[in-house]
C-alpha beads as a LAMMPS data file, in Angstrom:
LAMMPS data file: protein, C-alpha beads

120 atoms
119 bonds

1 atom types
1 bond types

-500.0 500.0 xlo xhi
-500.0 500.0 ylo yhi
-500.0 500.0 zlo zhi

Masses

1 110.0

Atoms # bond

1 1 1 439.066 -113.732 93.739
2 1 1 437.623 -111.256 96.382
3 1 1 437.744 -112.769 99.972
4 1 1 435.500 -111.132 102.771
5 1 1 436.621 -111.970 106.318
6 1 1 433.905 -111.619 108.833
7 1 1 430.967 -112.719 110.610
8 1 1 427.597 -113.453 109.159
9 1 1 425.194 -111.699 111.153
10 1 1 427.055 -108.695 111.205
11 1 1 425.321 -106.175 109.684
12 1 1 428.438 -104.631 108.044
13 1 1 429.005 -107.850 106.670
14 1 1 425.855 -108.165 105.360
15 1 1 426.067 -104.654 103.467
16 1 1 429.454 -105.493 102.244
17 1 1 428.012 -108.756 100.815
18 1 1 425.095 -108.048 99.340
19 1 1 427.160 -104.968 96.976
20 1 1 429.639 -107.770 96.396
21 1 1 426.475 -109.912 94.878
22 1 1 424.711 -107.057 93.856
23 1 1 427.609 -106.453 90.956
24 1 1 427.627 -110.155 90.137
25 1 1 431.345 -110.333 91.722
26 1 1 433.307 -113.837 92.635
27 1 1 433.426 -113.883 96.204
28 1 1 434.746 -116.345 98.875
29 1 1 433.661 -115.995 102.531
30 1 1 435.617 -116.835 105.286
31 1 1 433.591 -117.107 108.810
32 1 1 435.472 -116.408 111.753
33 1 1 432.858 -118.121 113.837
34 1 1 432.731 -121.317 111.566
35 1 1 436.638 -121.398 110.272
36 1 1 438.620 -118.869 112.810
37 1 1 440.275 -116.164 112.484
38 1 1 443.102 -116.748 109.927
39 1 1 446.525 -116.229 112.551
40 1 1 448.628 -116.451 109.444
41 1 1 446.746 -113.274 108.363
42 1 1 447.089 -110.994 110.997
43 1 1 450.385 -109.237 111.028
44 1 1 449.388 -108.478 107.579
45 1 1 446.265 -107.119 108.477
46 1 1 448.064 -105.182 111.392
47 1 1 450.551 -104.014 108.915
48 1 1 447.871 -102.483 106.702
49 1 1 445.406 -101.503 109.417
50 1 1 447.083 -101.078 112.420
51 1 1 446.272 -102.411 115.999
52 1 1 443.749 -99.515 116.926
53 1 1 441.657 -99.667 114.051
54 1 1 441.606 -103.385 113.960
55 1 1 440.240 -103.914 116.948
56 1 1 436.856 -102.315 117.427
57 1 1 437.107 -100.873 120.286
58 1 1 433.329 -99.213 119.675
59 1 1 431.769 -102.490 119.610
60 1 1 429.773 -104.643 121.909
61 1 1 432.523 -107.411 122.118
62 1 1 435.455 -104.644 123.102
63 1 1 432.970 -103.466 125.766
64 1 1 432.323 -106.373 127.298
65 1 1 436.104 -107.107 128.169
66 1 1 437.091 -106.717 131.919
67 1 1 439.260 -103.734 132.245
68 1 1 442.493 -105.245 132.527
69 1 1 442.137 -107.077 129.406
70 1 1 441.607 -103.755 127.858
71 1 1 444.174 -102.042 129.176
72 1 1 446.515 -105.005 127.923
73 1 1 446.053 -103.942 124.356
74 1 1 449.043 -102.554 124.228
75 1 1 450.960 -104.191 121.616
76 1 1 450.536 -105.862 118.316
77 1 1 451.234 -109.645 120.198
78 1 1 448.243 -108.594 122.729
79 1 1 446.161 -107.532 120.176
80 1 1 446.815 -110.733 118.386
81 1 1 446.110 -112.800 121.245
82 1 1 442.703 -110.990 122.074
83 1 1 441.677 -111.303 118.368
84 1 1 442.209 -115.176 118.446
85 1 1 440.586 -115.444 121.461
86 1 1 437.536 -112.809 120.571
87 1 1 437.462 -113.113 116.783
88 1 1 434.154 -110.748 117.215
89 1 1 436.795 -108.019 118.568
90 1 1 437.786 -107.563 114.857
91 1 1 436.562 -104.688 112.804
92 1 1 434.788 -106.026 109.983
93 1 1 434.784 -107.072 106.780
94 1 1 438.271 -107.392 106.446
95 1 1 438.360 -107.593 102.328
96 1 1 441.446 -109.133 100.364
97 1 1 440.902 -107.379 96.807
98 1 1 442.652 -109.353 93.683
99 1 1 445.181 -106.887 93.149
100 1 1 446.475 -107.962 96.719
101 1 1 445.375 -104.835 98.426
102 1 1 443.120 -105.382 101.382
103 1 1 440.131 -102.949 103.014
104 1 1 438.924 -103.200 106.802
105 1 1 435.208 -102.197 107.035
106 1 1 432.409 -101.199 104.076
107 1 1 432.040 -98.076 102.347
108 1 1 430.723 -97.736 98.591
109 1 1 434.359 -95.698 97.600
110 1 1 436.612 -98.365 98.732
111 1 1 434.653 -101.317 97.656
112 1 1 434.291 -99.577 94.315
113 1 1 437.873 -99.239 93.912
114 1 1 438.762 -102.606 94.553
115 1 1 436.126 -103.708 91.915
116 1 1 437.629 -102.131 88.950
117 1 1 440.354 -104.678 89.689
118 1 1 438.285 -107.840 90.347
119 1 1 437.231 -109.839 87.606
120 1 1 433.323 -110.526 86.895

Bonds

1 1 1 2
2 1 2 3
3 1 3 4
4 1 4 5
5 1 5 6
6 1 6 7
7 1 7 8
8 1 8 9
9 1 9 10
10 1 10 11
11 1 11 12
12 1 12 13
13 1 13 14
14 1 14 15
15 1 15 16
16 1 16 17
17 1 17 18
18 1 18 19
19 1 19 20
20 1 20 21
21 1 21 22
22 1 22 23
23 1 23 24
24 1 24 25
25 1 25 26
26 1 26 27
27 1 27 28
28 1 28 29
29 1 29 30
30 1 30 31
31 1 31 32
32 1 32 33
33 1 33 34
34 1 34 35
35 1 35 36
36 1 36 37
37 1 37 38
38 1 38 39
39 1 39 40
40 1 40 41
41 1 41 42
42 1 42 43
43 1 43 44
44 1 44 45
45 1 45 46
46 1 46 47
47 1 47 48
48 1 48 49
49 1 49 50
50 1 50 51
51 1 51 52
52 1 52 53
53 1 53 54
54 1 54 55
55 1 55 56
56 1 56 57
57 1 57 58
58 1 58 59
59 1 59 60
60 1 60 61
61 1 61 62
62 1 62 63
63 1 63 64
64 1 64 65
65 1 65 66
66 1 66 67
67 1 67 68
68 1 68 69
69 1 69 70
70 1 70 71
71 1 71 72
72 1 72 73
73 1 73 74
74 1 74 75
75 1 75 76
76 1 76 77
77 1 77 78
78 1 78 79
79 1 79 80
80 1 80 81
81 1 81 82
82 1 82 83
83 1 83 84
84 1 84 85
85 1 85 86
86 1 86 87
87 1 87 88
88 1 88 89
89 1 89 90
90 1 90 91
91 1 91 92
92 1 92 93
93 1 93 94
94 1 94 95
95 1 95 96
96 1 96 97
97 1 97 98
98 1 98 99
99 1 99 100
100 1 100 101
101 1 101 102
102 1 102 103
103 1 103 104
104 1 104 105
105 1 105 106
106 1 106 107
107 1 107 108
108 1 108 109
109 1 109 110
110 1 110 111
111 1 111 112
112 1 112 113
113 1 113 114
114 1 114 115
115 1 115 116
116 1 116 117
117 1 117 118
118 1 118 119
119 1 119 120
């Protein structure tokens, strides 16, 4: 099973989604705005990703944030914090592929890769 990790409207997201569906693949979606941001998930998504490209700092939630919040990003607890409290902060989709590997964002390469593994 493919899980995507994300929100909705975003249009990432929606990309990432629709060439999920347009290859007939089994997909689960997990909204953060609906279900929250899974904390159990995070220091492996930190693992794999790493705190800067996690959190989008390019996007309209991350520019928002008062300064000082910002400048408290400095470790992998603060990050977690802010991305509890801001699930919108998180770079999406965050994709769990069946072979156990996982993907942050959309691009046609990686989401091809981690279809040769998924069953139809």
């Amino acid at each position: 099973m493919i899980t995507v990790y994300g929100i909705p409207n975003c249009d990432t997201v929606k990309k990432a989604r629709a060439w999920l569906a347009d290859r007939g693949l089994d997909v689960a979606f997990h909204d953060f705005k609906k279900q929250g941001v899974p904390a159990e998930l995070l220091p492996a998504w930190l693992a794999a990703f790493g705190r800067d490209k996690l959190v989008n700092r390019a996007g309209t939630t991350w520019r928002k944030l008062d300064e000082a919040t910002k400048a408290g990003i400095v470790d992998d607890a603060a990050a977690t914090a802010l991305m509890l409290a801001e699930p919108s902060v998180i770079k999406r989709p965050v994709v769990r592929w069946p072979d156990g590997r996982w993907t942050l964002g959309f691009s046609a390469q990686s989401f091809e890769e981690g279809a040769l593994n998924a069953p139809n």
